[in-house]
N, C-alpha and C positions, 0 to 999 in steps of 0.2 A: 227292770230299769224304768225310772220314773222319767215319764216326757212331759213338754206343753207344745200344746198346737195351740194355735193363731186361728181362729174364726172370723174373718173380715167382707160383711154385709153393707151393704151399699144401697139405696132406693132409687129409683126415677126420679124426677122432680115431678112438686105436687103444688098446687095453685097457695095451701094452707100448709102451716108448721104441724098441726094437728096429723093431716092426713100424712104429708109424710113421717111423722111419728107411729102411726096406727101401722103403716107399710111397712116399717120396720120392724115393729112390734111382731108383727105377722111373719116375714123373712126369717129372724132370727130362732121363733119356737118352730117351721119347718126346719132350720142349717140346724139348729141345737139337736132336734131329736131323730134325725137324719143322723149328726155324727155318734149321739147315745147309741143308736141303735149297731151303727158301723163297731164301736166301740166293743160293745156285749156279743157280737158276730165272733169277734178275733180274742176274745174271753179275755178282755183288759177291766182292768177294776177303773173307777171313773174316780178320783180322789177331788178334783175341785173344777167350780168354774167361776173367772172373777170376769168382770170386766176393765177390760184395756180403756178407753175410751169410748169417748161415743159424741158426736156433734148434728148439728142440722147447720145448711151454709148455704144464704142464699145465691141466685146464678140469675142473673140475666135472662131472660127468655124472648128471644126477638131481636130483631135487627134492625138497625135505621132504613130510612128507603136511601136510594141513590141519589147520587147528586142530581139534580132538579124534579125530584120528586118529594111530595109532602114526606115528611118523617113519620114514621110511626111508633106508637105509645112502646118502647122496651117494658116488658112485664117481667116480676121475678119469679121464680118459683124455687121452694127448698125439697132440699138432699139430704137426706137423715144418713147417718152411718154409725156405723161399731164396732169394735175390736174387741172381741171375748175371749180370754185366756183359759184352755182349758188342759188341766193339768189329771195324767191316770197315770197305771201302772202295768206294763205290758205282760202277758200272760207270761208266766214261767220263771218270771225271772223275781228277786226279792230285793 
């Protein structure tokens, strides 16, 4: 029986788009070869891996001060993510 599983990778927030890119980068070749290897355990053939999406979004980072207090600078920092579709075929079955 031929399935897809959903891989969905997420980073911290990172000051630069870069570094949260490279974090990603990194995330997804351990979750990828984490689920390869899960894969080849339970003798599933690996037939494809696409990807679903993928974004960086930045987020606010910080908070104003309160009221009668200086405000302070809100900084952004970005979120990488990914959706990787990964489609095998389960041992035994054709």
């Amino acid at each position: 029986m031929t399935k897809t599983q959903s891989l969905v990778v997420a980073t911290d927030g990172f000051h630069s788009i870069s570094e949260a890119m490279m974090s990603l980068q990194r995330m997804l070749d351990d979750s990828l070869a984490d689920t390869l290897s899960l894969l080849e355990e339970e003798g599933s053939r690996l037939w494809s891996i696409e990807s679903g999406t993928h974004a960086v979004t930045a987020v606010p980072a910080g908070l104003p001060g309160a009221s009668g207090q200086p405000v302070r600078p809100v900084t952004v920092q970005y979120v990488a993510s990914a959706v990787v579709l990964i489609t095998y075929q389960e041992d035994g079955n054709a």
